[in-house]
Each structure stands twice: as C-alpha cells, then as structure tokens.
C-alpha positions as a Markdown table, in Angstrom:
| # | Residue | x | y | z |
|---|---|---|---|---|
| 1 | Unk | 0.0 | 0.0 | 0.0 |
| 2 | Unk | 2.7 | 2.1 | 0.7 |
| 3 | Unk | 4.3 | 1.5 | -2.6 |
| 4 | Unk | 1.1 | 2.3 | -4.1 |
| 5 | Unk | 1.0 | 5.4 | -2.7 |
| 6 | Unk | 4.3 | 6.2 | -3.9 |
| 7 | Unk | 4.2 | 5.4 | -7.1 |
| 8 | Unk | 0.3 | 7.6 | -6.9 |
| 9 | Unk | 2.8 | 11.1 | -5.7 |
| 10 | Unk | 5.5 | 10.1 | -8.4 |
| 11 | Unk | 2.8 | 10.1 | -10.9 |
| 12 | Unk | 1.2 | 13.3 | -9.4 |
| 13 | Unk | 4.2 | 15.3 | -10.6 |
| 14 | Unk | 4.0 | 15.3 | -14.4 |
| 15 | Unk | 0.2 | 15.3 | -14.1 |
| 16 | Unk | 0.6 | 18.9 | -12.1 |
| 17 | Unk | 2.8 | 20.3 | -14.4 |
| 18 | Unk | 0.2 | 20.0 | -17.1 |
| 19 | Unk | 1.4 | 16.6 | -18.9 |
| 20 | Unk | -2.1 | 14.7 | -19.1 |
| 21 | Unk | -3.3 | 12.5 | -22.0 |
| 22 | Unk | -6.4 | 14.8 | -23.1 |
| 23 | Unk | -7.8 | 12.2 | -25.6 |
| 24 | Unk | -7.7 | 8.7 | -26.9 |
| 25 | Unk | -7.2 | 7.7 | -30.4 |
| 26 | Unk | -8.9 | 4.4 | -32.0 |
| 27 | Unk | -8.5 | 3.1 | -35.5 |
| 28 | Unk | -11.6 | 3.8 | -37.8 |
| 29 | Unk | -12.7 | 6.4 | -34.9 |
| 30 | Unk | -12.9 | 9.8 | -34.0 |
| 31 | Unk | -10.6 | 11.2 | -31.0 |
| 32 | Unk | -12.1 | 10.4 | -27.6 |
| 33 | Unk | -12.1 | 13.5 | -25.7 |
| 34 | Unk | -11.3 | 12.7 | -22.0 |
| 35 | Unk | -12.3 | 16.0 | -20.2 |
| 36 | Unk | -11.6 | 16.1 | -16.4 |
| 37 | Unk | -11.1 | 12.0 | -16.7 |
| 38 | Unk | -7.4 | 13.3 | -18.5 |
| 39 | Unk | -6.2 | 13.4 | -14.9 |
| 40 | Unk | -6.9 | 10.1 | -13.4 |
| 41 | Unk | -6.2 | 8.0 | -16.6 |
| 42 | Unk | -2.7 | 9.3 | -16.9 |
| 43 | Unk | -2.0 | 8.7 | -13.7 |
| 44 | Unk | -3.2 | 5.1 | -14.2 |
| 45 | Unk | -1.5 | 5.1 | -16.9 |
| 46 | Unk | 1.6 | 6.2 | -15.5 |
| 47 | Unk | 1.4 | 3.6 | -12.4 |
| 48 | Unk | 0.9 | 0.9 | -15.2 |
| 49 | Unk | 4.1 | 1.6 | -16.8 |
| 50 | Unk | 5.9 | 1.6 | -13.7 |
| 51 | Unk | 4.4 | -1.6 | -12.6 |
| 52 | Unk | 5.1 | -3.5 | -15.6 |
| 53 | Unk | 8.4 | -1.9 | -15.9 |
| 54 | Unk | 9.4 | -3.7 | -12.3 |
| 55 | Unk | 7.6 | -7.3 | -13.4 |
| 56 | Unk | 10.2 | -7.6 | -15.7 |
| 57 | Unk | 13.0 | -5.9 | -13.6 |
| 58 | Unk | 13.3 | -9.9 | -12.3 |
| 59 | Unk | 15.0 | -11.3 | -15.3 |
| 60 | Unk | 18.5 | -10.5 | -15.6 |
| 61 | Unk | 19.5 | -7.7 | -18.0 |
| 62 | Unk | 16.2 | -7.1 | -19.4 |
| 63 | Unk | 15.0 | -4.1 | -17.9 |
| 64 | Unk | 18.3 | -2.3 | -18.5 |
| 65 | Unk | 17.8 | -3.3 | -22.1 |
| 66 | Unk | 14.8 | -2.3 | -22.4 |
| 67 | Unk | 15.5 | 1.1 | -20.8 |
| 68 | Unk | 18.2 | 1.6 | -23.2 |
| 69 | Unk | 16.3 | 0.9 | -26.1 |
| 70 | Unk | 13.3 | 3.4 | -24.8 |
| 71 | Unk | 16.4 | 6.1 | -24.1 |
| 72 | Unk | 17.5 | 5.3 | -27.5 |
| 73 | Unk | 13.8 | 5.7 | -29.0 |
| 74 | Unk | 13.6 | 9.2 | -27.5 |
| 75 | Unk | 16.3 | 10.5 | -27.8 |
C-alpha cells in the first residue's frame, strides 16, 4: 500500500505540471475527448508503466535493455 502510494505522488508530478493524456485515439474512430477523466487516466497510466516496468526488472538484464532501447527511442 505504501508503494502504491508512492508510485500515486510520483505520478502526481508530471500530471501537475500540465502533462495529461487529453484524448484517446482508436482506429476507424474519432478522438475520444477525455475531459476532467485526463487526470486520473494518466496517472493510471503512468502507475501501469511503472508496474510493468518492475515485473520484468526480475530477469537478468532485461530491464536495462529495455531502458536503453526506450532512451535510444527518445532521444
């Protein structure tokens, strides 16, 4: 719970400084505006990834790979 929490503040940051997923995009479909839900789906969103990123942070040399192909994509 604790962790939860954690990860919930982390998350909080980039959401107050204004970076929020606004809308969804589908194939075939229109944009799906979000409204006031913008807030609490990026911070799911952003708890996801860090969740997902730590499942496979068990196998050796995977997550550093995969962070350094992410750093690579972005950059």
């Amino acid at each position: 719970m604790v962790k939860l929490a954690g990860e919930l503040a982390a998350a909080a940051i980039p959401v107050a400084a204004g970076a929020t997923i606004d809308h969804l995009t589908l194939p075939l479909m229109h944009p799906i505006d979000l409204g006031a839900l913008q807030y609490p789906v990026t911070m799911l969103w952003i708890v996801a990834l860090m969740n997902s990123f730590n499942f496979i942070d068990g196998m050796a040399g995977l997550a550093a790979g995969i962070g350094t192909i992410t750093a690579g994509t972005f950059a």
